[in-house]
C-alpha positions, 0 to 999 in steps of 0.5 A: 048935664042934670037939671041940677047938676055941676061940670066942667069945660074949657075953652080959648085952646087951641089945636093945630090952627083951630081955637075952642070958642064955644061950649054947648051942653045938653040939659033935659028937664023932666017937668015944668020949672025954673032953671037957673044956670051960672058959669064960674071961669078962670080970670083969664077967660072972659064969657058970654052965656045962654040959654037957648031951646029948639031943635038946633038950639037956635031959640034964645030964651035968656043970656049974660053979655054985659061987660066983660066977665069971667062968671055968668049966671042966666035964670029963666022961670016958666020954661016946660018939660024938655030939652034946652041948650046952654050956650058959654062963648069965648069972648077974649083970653082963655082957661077953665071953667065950672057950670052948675045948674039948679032946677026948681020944678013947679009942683011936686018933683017927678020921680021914677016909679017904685020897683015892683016884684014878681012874684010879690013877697010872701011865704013859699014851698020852693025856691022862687025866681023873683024879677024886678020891674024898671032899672033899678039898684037892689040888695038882698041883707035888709040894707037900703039900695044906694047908686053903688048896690047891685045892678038889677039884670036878671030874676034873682034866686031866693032858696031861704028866707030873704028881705029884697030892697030895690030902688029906681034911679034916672038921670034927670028924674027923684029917685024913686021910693025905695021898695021892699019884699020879703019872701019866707021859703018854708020847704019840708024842714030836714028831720036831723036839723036842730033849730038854734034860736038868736042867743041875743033874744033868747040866751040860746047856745048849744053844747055839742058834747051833749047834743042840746040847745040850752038858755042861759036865761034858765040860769044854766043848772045843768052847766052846759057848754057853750059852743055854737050861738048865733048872734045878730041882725041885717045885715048878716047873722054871725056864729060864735064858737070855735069855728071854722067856714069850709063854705058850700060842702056836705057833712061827708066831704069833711073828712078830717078838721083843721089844725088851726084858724078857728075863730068866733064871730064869723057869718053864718051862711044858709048851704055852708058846713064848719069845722067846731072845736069844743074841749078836745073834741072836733064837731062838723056841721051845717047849715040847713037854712036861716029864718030872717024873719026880725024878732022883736028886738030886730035880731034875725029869728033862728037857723037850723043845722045838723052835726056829727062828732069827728070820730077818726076811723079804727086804728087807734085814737088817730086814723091811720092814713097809710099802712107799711110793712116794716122790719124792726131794722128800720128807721121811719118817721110818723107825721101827723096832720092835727095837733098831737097833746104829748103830754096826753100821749104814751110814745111808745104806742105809734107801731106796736110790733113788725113781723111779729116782733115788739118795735120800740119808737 
């Protein structure tokens, strides 16, 4: 059991022709102290306690025997950094128990040491390989590490601009400080990327159409649209727009956009491309890093990306995906995979002639 801590146990069972009599725990103090010990039982149970040190536990150091109790509580001042036993006996009947203990360190609690980084935080050319000293829980989005974060069991990738947090836990012992590292990756910045600042700082958005990043704090004259802002800071930015994730693709597997699921308010993602509806036209475009450096207002700095308009191949206003000889007998169906404006469209262009002939559809 910790230092400070609570359990539970039982005794006064009995299996087969053996009766549980008799419960020890364990506690380890990690430095000089008070250890205050209490045993709360049912009403059917009636226990004696101790508090006992040496190898087999055969040195008693306090107890609670007097009377006949179902709650015990033993306190023992001046005890040294060690290991020590706790002692709860049946004396008569039987039933569960709760122990809790209390420690009181004399001086300064100890705690484990703060997690250190290798290499330390700091502004690099390539990716880094980062390793983390003791056992330790850490995250990677600027939150605090908690029990429930991310087990540390290797060197950690860092390819963009990441906050690392990392904190030590060990039974018995504080936690350690909670340490921090930022590590800014500044590779050769891609020639096609457009650098698209926190819209939440700046105002900034960009219209594709137009192929410009805009303020809306200049009062927008020129009354350009907006599609794509980023927005936000730790722990994760976000986009607005039209958009649609297609996660770790390039440009060039985007071949044809989606008919539907575009949303706004979805995270943005160092290494993802996404699908932009803007009016009637689709954009592709990727993220080619984000600087999480924190502005002065603690939203995350700015990212970068390059795009392309979705252009369908020749063949018409949509692309054609498979080419049939037909006769003008023939009866067929056309099926399209994006959302077709009927009202935009004559329905009498889908085939134009069969062997020469005009086909009417």
């Amino acid at each position: 059991i910790n230092p400070s801590g609570q359990s539970a146990g039982h005794l006064g069972y009995t299996d087969g022709n053996t009766t549980d009599t008799r419960d020890w725990w364990q506690v380890i103090l990690p430095q000089d102290g008070t250890l205050t010990v209490s045993v709360s039982g049912d009403d059917t149970l009636i226990i004696d306690l101790y508090l006992k040190s040496g190898s087999d536990g055969s040195n008693q150091l306090a107890s609670d025997t007097a009377g006949y109790a179902s709650a015990r509580a033993v306190t023992s001042p001046g005890l040294k950094a060690g290991t020590y036993y706790i002692d709860i006996s049946r004396y008569n009947g039987y039933g569960g128990y709760t122990i809790t203990t209390s420690f009181s360190p004399d001086g300064p609690a100890v705690s484990v040491d703060a997690p250190v980084f290798n290499p330390p935080g700091g502004t690099y050319t390539t990716a880094q390989q980062v390793s983390i000293s003791t056992a330790i829980r850490y995250t990677t989005d600027g939150t605090e590490p908690t029990g429930n974060s991310t087990i540390y069991k290797g060197p950690i990738t860092v390819s963009s601009n990441t906050t690392i947090k990392a904190k030590a836990f060990k039974e018995g012992l504080t936690d350690s400080p909670t340490a921090g590292a930022v590590y800014m990756i500044n590779t050769a910045p891609d020639p096609g990327s457009i650098t698209l600042t926190n819209h939440w700082s700046t105002g900034s958005a960009f219209d594709f159409a137009r192929g410009q990043v805009f303020s809306f704090w200049n009062g927008n004259p020129d009354n350009f649209s907006d599609d794509l802002e980023m927005v936000g800071g730790p722990p994760t930015p976000l986009l607005r727009g039209n958009l649609v994730d297609m996660g770790g693709k390039t440009l060039d597997e985007l071949t044809a956009p989606p008919g539907a699921g575009y949303e706004s308010d979805i995270p943005a993602v160092s290494g993802h491309a996404y699908w932009a509806k803007a009016g009637e036209s689709y954009y592709k475009f990727l993220i080619t890093g984000i600087d999480l450096t924190l502005d002065q207002n603690g939203n995350y700095t700015s990212m970068t990306f390059k795009y392309q308009k979705y252009t369908p191949s020749s063949g018409g206003d949509y692309q054609i995906w498979e080419r049939k000889t037909v006769k003008s007998s023939h009866v067929f169906v056309i099926t399209f995979n994006m959302d077709v404006d009927a009202q935009s469209i004559n329905q009498n262009i889908y085939v134009k002639t069969a062997q020469g002939g005009d086909v009417i559809t």
